[in-house]
N, C-alpha and C positions, 0 to 999 in steps of 0.2 A: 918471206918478202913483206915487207911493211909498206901497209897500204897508208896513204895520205888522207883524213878526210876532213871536208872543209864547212867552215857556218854557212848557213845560209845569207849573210851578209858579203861572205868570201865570196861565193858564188854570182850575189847579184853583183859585185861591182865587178868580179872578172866578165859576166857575163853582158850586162850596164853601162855601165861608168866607164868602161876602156873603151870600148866602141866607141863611145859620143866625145869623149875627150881627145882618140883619136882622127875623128872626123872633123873636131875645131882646130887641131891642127894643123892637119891637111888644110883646110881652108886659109885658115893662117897663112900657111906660108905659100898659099896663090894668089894671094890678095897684092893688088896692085893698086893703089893710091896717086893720084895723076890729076892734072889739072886737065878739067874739060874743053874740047872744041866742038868746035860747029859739026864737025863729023859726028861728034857722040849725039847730035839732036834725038833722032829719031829712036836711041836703046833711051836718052833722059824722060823721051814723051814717055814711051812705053812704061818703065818706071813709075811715072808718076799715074798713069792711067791705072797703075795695077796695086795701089796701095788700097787697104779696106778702111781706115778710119783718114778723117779730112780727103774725103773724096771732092774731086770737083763736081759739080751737077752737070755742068755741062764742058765734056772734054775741049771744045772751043776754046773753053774762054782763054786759052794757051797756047797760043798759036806757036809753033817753031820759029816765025821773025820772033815774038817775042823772048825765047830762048836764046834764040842770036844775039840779040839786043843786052839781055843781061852778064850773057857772056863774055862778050867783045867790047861794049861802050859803057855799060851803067858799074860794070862789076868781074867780075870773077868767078869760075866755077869748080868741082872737083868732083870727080868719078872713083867709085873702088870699082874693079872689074876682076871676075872671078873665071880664068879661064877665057879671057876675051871676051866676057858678055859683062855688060854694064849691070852691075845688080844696087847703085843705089847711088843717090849724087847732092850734093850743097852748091847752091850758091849763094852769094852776099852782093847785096847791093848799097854801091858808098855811094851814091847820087841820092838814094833818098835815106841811107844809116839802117838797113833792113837786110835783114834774111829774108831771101825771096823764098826760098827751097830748101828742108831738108829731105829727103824721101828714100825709103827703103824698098827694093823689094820680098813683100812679105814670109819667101820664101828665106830670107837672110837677115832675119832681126836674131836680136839676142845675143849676137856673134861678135857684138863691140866696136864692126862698120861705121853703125851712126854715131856713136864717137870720136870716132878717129874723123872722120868726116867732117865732123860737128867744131872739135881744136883745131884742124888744121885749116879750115876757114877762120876760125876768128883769130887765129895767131898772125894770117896774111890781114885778115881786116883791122887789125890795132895795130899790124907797120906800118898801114897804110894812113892810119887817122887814128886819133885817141877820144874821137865822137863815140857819145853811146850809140849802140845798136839795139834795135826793135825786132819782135818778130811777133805775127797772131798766130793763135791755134785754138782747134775747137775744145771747150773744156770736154773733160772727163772720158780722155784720150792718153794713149800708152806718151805721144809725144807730151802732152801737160806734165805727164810725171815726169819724165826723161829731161824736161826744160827747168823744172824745177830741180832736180838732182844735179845738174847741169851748173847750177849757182843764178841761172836767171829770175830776176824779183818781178812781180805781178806790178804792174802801174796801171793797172785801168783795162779798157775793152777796147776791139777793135772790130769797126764792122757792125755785121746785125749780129751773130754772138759770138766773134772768138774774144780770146782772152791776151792782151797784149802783155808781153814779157818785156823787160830791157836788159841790159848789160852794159855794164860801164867798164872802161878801162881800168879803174883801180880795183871793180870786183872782180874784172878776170885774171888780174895777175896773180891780186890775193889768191883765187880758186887753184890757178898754176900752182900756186907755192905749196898752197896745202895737198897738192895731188903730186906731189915728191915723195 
């Protein structure tokens, strides 16, 4: 009988690599992409109360009317939900040209959510306007990198120290075209 035997490279991706590549697509394919309501308040707070970097100081200062508010009148929002739990959500506000929110729960980064999250808000916010959009975040954070790989250009500061990004219409199509 001939025995099979295998490298240790064989071995670690049978034993590796398949697991985790199978667990991204299970995930994959429960992922549900949905434009947010008032009903999702309370899983959006939760979300953003449960991220480790650009923490709020004080979970206040976010009230749920204010959620409501950028939901329904100022803007637009979007949930992926994993299993019926909300695990991370965008919103964009066209009243003042800003990303209010992007926010993962930490338990679901790396998985390409905040992406998907991230185009599908700014694709509804360039039909809606061809205004550039802004957004701040604290330097020397996984989202600065993720804004910058994103195509967003640095313009200046925002606040006591985050670092304001912008996005113009012509640079997101461009980034569109080249992400074909």
């Amino acid at each position: 009988m001939h025995r099979q035997t295998f490298t240790q490279a064989q071995v670690k991706y049978r034993n590796e690599t398949i697991p985790k590549l199978m667990a991204l697509i299970k995930n994959f394919t429960k992922r549900n992409i949905r434009e947010a309501t008032i009903d999702d308040i309370q899983q959006i707070q939760f979300v953003r109360n449960s991220v480790t970097e650009n923490t709020l100081s004080d979970p206040n200062l976010v009230s749920d009317k204010d959620c409501e508010e950028f939901l329904t009148k100022r803007g637009k929002g979007w949930v992926c939900e994993i299993d019926q739990k909300i695990v991370g959500f965008s919103i964009a506000d066209l009243k003042e040209n800003n990303i209010w929110a992007l926010f993962l729960n930490p338990e679901f980064e790396k998985q390409g959510i905040g992406k998907i999250l991230h185009d599908t808000m700014l694709d509804w916010y360039f039909q809606q306007t061809k205004k550039a959009v802004w957004l701040g975040t604290t330097p020397g954070t996984r989202a600065e990198i993720f804004y910058r790989k994103a195509g967003w250009k640095e313009i200046g500061t925002h606040g006591k120290d985050e670092i304001k990004f912008e996005m113009t219409f012509t640079d997101w199509t461009a980034q569109q075209q080249k992400n074909k």
